[in-house]
N, C-alpha and C positions, 0 to 999 in steps of 0.2 A: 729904189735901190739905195742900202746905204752906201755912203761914202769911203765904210773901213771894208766895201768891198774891191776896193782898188789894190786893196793889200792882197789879195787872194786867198785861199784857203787849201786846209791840207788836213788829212786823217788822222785822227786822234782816237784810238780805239777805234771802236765801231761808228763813229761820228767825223763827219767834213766840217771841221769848225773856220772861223775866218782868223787867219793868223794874228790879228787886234784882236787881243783879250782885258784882261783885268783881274790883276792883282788884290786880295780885297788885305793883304798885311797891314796895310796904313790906316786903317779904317777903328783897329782897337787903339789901345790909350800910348804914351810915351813909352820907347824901348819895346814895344809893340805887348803892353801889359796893363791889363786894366782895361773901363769901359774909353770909349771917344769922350772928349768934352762936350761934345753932341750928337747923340745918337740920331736924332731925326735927320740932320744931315747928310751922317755917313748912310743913314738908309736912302736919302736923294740921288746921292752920287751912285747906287745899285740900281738904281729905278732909270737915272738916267744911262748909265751903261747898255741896260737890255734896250732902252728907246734908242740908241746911235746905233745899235746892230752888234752888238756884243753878244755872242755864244759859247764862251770859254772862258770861267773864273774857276780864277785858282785861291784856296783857301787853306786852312787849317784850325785843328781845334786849338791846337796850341797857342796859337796867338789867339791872347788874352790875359790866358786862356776862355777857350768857350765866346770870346769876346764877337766874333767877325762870322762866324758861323752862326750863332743866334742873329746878329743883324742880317743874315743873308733869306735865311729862315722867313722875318718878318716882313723884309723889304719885299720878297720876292716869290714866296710857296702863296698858291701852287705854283711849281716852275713852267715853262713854257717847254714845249714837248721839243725847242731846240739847243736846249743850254743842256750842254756838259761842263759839270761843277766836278774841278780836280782838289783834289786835300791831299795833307799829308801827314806820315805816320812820322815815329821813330826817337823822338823828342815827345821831354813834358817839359813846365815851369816849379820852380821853388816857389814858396811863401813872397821870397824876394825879387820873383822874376828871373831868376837865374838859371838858363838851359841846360839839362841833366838828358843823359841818356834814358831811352826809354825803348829797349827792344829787346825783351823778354816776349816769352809766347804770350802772357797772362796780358803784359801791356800794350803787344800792338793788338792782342784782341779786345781789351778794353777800349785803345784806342778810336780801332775802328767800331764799337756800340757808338763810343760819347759822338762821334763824324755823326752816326747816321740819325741818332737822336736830338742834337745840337740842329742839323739841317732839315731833319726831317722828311726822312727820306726811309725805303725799306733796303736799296742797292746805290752802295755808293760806284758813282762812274768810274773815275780813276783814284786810286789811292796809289800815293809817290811814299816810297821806304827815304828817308833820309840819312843817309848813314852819318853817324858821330862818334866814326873812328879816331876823326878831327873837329871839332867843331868848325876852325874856320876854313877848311878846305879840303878836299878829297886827299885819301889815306890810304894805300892797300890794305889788306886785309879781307878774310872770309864775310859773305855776306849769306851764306847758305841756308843758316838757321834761320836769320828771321823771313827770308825769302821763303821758307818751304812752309813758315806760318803763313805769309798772303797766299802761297799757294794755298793752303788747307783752308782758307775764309773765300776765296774764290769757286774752292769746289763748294763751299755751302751754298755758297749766291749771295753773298752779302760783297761780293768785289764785283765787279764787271773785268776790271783791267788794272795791272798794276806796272807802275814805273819806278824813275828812281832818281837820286839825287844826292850830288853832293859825292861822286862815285868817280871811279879813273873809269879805263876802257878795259881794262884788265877784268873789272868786276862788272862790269857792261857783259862781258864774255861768258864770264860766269853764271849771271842771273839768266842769261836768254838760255844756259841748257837745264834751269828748272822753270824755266817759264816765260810765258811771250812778255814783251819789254813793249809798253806802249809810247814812252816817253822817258825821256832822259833832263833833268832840270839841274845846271850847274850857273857856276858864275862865268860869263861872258860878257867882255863888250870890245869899244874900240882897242882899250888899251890895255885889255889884258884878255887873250888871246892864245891860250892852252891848251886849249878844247878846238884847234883846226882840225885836226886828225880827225878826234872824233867826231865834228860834226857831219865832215865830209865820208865817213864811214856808213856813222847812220841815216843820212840821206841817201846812201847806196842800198839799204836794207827799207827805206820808207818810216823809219822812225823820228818821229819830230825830236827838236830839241830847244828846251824853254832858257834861253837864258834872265836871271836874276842880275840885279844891279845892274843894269844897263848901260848907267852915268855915274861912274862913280871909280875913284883910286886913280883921276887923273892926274898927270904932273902940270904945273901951272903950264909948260909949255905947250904941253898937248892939248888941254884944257884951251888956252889963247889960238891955236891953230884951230879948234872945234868951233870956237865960239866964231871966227875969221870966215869960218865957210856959211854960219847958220847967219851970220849979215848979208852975208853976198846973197843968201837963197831966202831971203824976207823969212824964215825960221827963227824956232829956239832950238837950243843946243837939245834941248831930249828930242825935238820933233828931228832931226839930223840925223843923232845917236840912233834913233829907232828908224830912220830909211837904213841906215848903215845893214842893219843888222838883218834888215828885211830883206834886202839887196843881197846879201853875204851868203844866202842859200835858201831854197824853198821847202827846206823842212825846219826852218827857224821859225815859231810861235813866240810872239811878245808877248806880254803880262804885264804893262807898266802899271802903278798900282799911287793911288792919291786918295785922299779924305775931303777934294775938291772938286766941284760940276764943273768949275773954269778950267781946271788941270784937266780934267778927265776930258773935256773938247780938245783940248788942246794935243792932250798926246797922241789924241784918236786921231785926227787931222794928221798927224804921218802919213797915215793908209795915201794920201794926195800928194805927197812929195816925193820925187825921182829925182835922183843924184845924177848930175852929169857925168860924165865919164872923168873931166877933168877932177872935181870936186873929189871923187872916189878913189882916185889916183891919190889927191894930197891926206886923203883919210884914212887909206889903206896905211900910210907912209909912217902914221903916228905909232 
């Protein structure tokens, strides 16, 4: 039995994955563009992922581009008949690395070719729409169009399932009446915390929900109260962060994501750490 089965598990699509996943974003070059300064590496930390009991990475073409998807490809095809590999659409890169909208019909269906040729694959499992209405944070507005293109790549069979991100609840509402909503992936963590409604919404309907940046946009004082409890509990502050979040509700899936075997034991080792009630209290509090 692995260890990040303590974390338990919960439906993702047509799949019971273990809610310890991995994030493969850190694994291409700086500003998340270009190759790794070593690829054999970030291919170990894949290799070790699936050996700790990992069955849920999240990816994309776009970081790199192409960059994290071809190492997933190499590290890792053929896949093991229990990993669901999630991607996402919506975004491409400039020359300069710089994130441009990308959801026209022609480019999330290019999109989703370069997904299934970059991994290697004939049906990608999950593909997430990212919307960039806003780049740095959800935005209302219509998501119709491009949601009735996954729809139209899911009736071919080239989708299994698709989700979304980067979206309020308002457009949450919207996409589930052209189509079933596997997954919802926003920014959430201790301290920032605007996605309660909707977590607790879509854990009433069974949809998981991935939060991104985990540990991050602390203010020094919250940050010094995190770091207060991760002494008291022989932790580090990401292994805390991610009991937090695991605790906060059972349709929360992690994805913490590193270009380290050390890091990658380390965050996985969460799945073993349970928050006391007192501890929860002063973390809720931040």
């Amino acid at each position: 039995m692995s260890s990040i089965d303590q974390a338990g598990t919960y439906q993702l699509g047509n799949r019971e994955v273990r809610r310890l996943g991995y994030g493969a974003m850190q694994l291409a070059g700086p500003g998340v563009f270009g190759p790794p300064k070593d690829p054999e590496a970030a291919r170990a930390v894949l290799r070790e992922a699936i050996a700790l009991g990992v069955n849920h990475i999240d990816t994309s073409d776009f970081y790199g581009p192409h960059v994290t998807n071809q190492l997933i490809r190499e590290a890792l095809h053929p896949y093991p008949d229990t990993l669901t590999i999630v991607t996402k659409i919506g975004a491409r890169r400039d020359p300069q690395g710089a994130w441009l909208v990308a959801d026209s019909a022609a480019e999330l269906t290019q999109a989703v070719h370069d997904n299934l040729r970059n991994l290697g694959l004939d049906v990608l499992d999950v593909v997430n729409f990212r919307s960039m209405l806003d780049v740095h944070g959800p935005a209302e507005g219509s998501l119709e169009a491009p949601l009735t293109v996954l729809a139209e790549l899911k009736e071919r069979g080239l989708i299994r399932h698709v989700g979304l991100s980067n979206v309020t609840m308002t457009q949450v509402e919207q996409a589930r009446r052209i189509l079933p909503i596997a997954c919802v992936q926003n920014m959430y963590n201790l301290a920032h915390r605007a996605d309660d409604a909707m977590i607790d919404a879509l854990a009433r309907d069974g949809i998981p929900y991935v939060p991104f940046f985990p540990l991050g946009g602390f203010s020094p004082l919250q940050s010094d109260a995190l770091s207060q409890v991760a002494e008291e509990l022989g932790a580090t502050r990401m292994q805390v962060a991610a009991a937090w979040l695991l605790q906060r509700s059972p349709n929360i899936l992690l994805i913490p994501g590193t270009s380290s075997v050390a890091h990658l034991r380390e965050n996985l080792a969460a799945a073993e750490l349970r928050l006391p009630a007192e501890a929860l209290a002063r973390l809720n509090g931040l």
